[in-house]
C-alpha positions in Angstrom: -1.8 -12.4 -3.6 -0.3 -10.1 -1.5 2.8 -7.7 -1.4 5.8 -8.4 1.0 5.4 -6.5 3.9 8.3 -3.4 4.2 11.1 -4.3 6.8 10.9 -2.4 9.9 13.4 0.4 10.2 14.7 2.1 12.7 12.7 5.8 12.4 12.8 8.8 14.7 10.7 11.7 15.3 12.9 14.8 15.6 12.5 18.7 15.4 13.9 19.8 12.1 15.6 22.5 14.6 18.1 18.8 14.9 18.2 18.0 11.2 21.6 17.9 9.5 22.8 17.3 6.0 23.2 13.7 6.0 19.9 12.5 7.6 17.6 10.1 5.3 14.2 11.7 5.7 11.6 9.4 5.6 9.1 11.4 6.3 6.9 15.1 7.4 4.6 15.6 10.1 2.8 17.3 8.6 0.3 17.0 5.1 2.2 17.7 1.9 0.2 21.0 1.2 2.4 22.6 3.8 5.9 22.0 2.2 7.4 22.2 -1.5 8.8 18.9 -1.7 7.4 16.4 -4.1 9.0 13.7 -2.5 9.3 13.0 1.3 11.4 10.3 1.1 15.4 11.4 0.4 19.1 12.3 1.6 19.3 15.8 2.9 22.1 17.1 0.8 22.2 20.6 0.7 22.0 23.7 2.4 19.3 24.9 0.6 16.9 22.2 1.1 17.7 21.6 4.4 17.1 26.1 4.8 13.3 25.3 2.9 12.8 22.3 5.2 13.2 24.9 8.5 11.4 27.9 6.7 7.9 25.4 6.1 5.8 25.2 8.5 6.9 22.0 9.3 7.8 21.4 12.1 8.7 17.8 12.8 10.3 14.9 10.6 10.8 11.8 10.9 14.3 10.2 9.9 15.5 6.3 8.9 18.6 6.2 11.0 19.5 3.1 8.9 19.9 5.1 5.3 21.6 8.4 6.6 22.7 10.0 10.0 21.6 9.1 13.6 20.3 12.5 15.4 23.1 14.0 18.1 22.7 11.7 21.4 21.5 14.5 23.4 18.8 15.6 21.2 14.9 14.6 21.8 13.9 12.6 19.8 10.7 9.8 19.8 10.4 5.9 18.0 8.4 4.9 16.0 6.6 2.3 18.8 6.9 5.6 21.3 5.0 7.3 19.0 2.4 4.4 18.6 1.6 3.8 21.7 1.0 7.2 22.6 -1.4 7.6 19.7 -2.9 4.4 20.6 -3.7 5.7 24.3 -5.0 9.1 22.8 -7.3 7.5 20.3 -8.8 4.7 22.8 -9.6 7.6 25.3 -11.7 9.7 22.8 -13.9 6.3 22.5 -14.1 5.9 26.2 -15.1 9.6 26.7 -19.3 9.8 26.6 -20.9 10.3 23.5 -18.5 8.7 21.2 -20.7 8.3 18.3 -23.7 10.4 17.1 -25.8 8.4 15.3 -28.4 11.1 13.9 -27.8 15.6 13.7 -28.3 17.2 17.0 -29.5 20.3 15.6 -32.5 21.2 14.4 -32.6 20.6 10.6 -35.2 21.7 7.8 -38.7 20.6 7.9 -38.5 16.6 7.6 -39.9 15.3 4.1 -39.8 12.1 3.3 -36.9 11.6 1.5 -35.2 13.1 5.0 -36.0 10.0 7.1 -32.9 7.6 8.4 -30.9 5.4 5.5 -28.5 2.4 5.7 -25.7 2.9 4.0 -26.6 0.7 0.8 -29.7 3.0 0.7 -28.1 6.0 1.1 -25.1 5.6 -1.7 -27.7 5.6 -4.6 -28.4 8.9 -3.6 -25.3 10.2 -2.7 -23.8 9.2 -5.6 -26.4 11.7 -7.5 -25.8 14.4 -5.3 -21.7 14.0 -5.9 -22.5 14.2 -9.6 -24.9 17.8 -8.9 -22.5 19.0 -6.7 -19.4 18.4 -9.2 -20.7 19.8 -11.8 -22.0 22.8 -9.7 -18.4 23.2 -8.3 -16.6 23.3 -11.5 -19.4 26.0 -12.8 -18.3 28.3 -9.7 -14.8 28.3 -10.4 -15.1 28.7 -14.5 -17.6 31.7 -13.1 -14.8 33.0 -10.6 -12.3 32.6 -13.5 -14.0 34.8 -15.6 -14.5 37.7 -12.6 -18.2 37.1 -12.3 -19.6 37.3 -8.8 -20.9 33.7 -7.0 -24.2 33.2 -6.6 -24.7 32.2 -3.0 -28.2 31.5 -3.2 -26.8 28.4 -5.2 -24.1 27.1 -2.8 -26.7 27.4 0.3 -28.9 25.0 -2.1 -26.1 23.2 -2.7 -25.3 22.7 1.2 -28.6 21.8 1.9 -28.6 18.2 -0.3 -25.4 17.6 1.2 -26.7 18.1 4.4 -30.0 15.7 3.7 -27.2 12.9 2.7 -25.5 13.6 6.2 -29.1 13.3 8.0 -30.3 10.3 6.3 -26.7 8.3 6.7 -23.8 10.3 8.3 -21.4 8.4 6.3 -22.1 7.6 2.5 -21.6 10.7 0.7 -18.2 11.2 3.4 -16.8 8.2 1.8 -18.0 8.6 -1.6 -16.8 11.8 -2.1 -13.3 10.6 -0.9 -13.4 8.4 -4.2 -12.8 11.5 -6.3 -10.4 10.7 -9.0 -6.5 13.1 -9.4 -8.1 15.2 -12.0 -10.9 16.2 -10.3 -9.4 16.4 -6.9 -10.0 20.9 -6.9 -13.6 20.3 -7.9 -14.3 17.2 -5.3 -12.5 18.2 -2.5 -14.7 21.2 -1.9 -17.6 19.1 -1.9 -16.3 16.1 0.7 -14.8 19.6 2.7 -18.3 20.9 2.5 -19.8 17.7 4.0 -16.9 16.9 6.8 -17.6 20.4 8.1 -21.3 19.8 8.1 -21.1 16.1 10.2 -18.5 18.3 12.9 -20.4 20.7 13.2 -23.5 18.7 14.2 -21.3 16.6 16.4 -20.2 19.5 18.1 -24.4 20.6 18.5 -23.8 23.7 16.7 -27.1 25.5 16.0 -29.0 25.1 12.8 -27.6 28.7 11.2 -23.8 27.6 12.1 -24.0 24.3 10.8 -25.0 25.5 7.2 -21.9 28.6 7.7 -20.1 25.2 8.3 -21.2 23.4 5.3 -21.0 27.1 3.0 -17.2 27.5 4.4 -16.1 23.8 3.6 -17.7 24.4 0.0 -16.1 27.7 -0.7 -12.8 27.1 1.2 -10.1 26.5 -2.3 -12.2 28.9 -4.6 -9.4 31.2 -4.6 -7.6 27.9 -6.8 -9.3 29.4 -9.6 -7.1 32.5 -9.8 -4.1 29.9 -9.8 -2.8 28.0 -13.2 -3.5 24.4 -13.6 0.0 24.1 -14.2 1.1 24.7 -11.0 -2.4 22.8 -9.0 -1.7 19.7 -11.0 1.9 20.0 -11.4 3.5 16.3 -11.1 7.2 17.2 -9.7 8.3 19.7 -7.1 7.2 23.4 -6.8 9.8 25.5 -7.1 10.0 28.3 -4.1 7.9 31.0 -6.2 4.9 28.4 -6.8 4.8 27.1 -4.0 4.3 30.8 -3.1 2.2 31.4 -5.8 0.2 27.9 -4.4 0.3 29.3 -0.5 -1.6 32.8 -1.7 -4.7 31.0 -2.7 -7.1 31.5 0.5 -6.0 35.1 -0.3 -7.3 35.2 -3.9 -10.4 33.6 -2.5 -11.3 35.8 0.1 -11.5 38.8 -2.0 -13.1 36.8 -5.2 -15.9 35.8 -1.8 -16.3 38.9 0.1 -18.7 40.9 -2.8 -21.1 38.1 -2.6 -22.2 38.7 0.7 -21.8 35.5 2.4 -21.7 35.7 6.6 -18.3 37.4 7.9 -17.8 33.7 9.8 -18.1 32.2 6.3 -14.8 34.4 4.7 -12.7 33.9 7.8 -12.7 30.1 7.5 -12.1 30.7 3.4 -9.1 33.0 4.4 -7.9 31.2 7.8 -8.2 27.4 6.9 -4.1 26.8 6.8 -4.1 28.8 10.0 -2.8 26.2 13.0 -2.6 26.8 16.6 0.5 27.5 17.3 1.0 30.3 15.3 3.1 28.8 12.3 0.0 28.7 9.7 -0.7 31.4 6.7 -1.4 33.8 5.4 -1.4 35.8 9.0 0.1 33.5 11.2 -2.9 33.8 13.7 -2.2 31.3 17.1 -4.9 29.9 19.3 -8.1 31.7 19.7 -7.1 34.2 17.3 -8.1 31.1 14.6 -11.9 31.4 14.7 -13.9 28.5 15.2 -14.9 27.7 11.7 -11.7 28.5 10.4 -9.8 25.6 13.1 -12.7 23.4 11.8 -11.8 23.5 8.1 -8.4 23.1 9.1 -9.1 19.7 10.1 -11.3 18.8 7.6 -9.8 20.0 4.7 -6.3 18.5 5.4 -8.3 14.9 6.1 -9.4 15.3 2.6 -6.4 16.2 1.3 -4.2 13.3 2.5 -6.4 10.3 1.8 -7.5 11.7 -1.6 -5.0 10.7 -4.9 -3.0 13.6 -6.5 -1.4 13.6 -9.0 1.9 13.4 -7.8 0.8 11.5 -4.9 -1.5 8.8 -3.7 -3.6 8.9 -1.0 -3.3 7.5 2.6 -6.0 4.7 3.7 -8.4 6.4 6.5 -7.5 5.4 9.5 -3.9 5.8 8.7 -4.6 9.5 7.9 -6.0 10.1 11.2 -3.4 8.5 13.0 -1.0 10.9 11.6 -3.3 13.8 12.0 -3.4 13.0 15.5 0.7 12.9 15.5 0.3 16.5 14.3 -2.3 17.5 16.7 0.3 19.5 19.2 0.5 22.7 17.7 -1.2 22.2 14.1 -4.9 21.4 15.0 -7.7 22.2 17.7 -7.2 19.1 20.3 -10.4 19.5 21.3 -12.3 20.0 17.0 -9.8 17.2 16.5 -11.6 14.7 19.3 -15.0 15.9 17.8 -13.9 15.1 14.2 -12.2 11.5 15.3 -16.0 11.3 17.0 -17.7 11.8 13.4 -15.3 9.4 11.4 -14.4 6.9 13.8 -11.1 5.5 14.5 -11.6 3.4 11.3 -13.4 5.5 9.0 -15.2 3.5 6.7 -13.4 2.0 3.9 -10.3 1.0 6.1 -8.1 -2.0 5.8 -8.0 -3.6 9.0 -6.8 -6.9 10.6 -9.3 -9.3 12.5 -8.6 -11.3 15.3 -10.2 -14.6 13.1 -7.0 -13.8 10.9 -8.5 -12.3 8.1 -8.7 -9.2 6.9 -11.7 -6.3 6.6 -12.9 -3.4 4.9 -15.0 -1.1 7.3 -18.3 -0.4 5.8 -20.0 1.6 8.3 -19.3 2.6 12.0 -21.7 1.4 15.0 -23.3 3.3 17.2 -21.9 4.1 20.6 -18.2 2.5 19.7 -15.2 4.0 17.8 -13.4 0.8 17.8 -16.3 -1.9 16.8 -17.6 -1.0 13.1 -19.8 -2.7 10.6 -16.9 -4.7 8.4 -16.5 -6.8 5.3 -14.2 -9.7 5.3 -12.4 -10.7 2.1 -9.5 -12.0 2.9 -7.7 -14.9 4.8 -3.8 -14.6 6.0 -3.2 -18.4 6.9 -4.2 -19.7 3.6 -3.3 -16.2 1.3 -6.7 -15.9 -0.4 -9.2 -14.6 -0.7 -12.4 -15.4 0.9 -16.0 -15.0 0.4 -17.1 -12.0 1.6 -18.6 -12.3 5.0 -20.4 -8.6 6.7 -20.4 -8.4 10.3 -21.3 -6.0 13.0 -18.3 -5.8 15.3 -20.5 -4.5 18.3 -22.8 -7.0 18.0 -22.6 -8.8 21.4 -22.4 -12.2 19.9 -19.4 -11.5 17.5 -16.7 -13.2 18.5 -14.5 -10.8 16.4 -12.2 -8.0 16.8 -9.5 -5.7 15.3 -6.1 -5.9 16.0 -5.1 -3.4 13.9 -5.1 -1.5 10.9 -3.3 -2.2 7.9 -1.7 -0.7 4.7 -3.1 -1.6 1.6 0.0 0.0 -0.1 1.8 -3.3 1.2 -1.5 -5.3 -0.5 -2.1 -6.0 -4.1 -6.0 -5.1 -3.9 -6.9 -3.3 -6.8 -10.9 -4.0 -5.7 -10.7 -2.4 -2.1 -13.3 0.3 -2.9 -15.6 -1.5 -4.8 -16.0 -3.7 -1.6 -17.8 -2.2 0.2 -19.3 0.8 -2.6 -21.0 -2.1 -4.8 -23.3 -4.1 -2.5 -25.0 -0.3 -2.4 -24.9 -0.6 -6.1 -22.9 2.9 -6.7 -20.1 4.5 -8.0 -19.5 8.5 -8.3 -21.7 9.1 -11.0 -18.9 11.0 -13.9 
């Protein structure tokens, strides 16, 4: 059965330039890597937390003007449906620009084997799922190494880019969504792996050459290796960072950059490792670079590692479903990201990523298994689930762009308002995987 649905408040987008004590914030623009609070949900009460609010990097909130204050009348501020609609009309025009989708790398790879050729998705997981288990278990070597002071062996990280590549050539999207299903504990070790293959499918949507495309991949693997030099106690910690580790968290790309640069990895490679929490408009660390002062690889990772981030579980927080996480990545896109990476990346994902909760127009709902080729907004899906009746139903697998489906999306929805506990397994076990532990 399913949850109630939250009643709709009344929420507005303001600059926290307008915030006041007294406000019920329900939420940041922003991902929670860039502020110290462990929850974003509270009354602004104090001085102090109001003062760490303005000196984040966050620069928008949204507040529930039904729990605390209203903002002043002559303030700007946006709704909630404003703020819909406009994201609506941003996302529907990156699927009508041309090449919305690209179904195969448009760079030249390595020499084909056979193992290289194209997968479907179900084909593709089995092998995935092995090369999440290498790749983990490589991962967690480098850091222990990096712990320890001894030098990374690059050699093994370009090897290491390469299988992840061969996943991405054979079916853009299984080891993507696979290594999204990383577990809270192993979140550090994970993360740089889905980082590692995000950067690798943007980069080939954006036809980088061959050489850039595994700097891309290399970047997105090494990109949180300064983590090492932090304690677990503060990476994992459950509650809120006080001001000094959140500092201490904030000096990691730092730490990485000079465990990185004796290794001699390309110069492009430690920019992105140092520069991924740059943003555009100046307001990122650790150098506050603006604009085209963030190189390219380092405004990639930007993107890709704060999409891992926020639809990954924490420990102190879970994650947000897919399509919801890009929707609020492009409500940050002014000022915070690369418009024009950010198009690219939506291009690579699709407006609902695979394994999003979405509504049909039959009345039931979905799990997106796979996107289609030349659509954003018409993926391979999974029904489960029927509204009118409350049940569930058997699963049905359609291809939304199929010209004779009837079928279409109405829109996406929160599985934190559904009691689903099987949602992954829906569309991972007709492939017959799971992350291999």
């Amino acid at each position: 059965m399913w949850s109630p649905r939250c009643p709709t408040r009344m929420l507005k987008r303001i600059d926290v330039s307008h915030l006041s004590q007294g406000m019920f914030i329900h939420e940041f623009c922003g991902s929670w890597m860039e502020h110290p609070f462990w929850r974003t949900r509270f009354l602004l009460k104090s001085d102090h937390d109001l003062r760490r609010i303005r000196g984040s990097s966050i620069q928008e909130v949204w507040i529930d003007t039904d729990r605390g204050l209203d903002v002043a009348p002559h303030a700007p501020a946006t709704t909630r449906s404003e703020a819909d609609d406009a994201i609506d009309s941003a996302l529907a025009s990156i699927d009508a620009q041309p090449g919305a989708l690209t179904a195969a790398p448009s760079v030249p790879s390595a020499p084909r084997r056979a193992d290289r050729g194209p997968a479907t998705m179900t084909e593709e997981l089995h092998r995935a799922s092995a090369i999440c288990h290498t790749a983990k278990t490589a991962v967690v070597s480098m850091f222990r190494e990096a712990r320890m002071g001894q030098a990374i062996d690059a050699r093994d990280a370009a090897s290491l880019v390469e299988e992840i590549s061969g996943s991405l050539t054979r079916n853009p999207g299984a080891l993507i969504s696979l290594a999204r299903l990383k577990t809270a504990n192993e979140y550090t070790y994970m993360h740089s792996v889905a980082v590692s293959a995000l950067m690798v499918a943007l980069a080939r949507q954006l036809g980088l050459d061959a050489a850039t495309v595994q700097q891309a991949g290399m970047a997105g693997l090494l990109h949180d290796l300064g983590k090492a030099g932090i304690a677990d106690a503060i990476l994992n910690k459950p509650g809120a960072l006080t001001d000094e580790e959140f500092d201490t968290m904030r000096s990691h790309p730092a730490l990485g950059h000079a465990m990185l640069r004796p290794c001699g990895l390309a110069p492009q490679v430690l920019d992105a490792c140092l520069h991924h929490h740059e943003k555009i408009d100046g307001t990122g660390y650790p150098h506050r670079l603006m604009g085209s002062g963030v190189h390219l690889l380092a405004r990639m990772s930007a993107i890709c590692d704060v999409y891992d981030a926020i639809t990954s579980n924490r420990p102190y927080k879970a994650g947000w479903d897919p399509s919801e996480s890009l929707r609020r990545m492009a409500e940050w896109t002014r000022g915070h990201f690369d418009s024009r990476l950010f198009q690219a990346f939506v291009k690579c994902m699709g407006i609902y990523p695979t394994g999003s909760l979405v509504r049909l127009s039959s009345g039931h709902l979905a799990i997106v298994l796979e996107q289609s080729p030349g659509t954003l907004l018409a993926p391979r899906v999974r029904a489960f689930f029927s509204l009118s009746s409350g049940l569930r139903i058997a699963p049905e697998t359609m291809d939304l762009s199929d010209p004779g489906c009837g079928e279409k999306i109405l829109g996406r929805e929160d599985p934190s308002q559904w009691n689903f506990p099987d949602l992954h397994r829906l569309w991972v076990e007709p492939g017959g995987a799971t992350i291999a532990r």
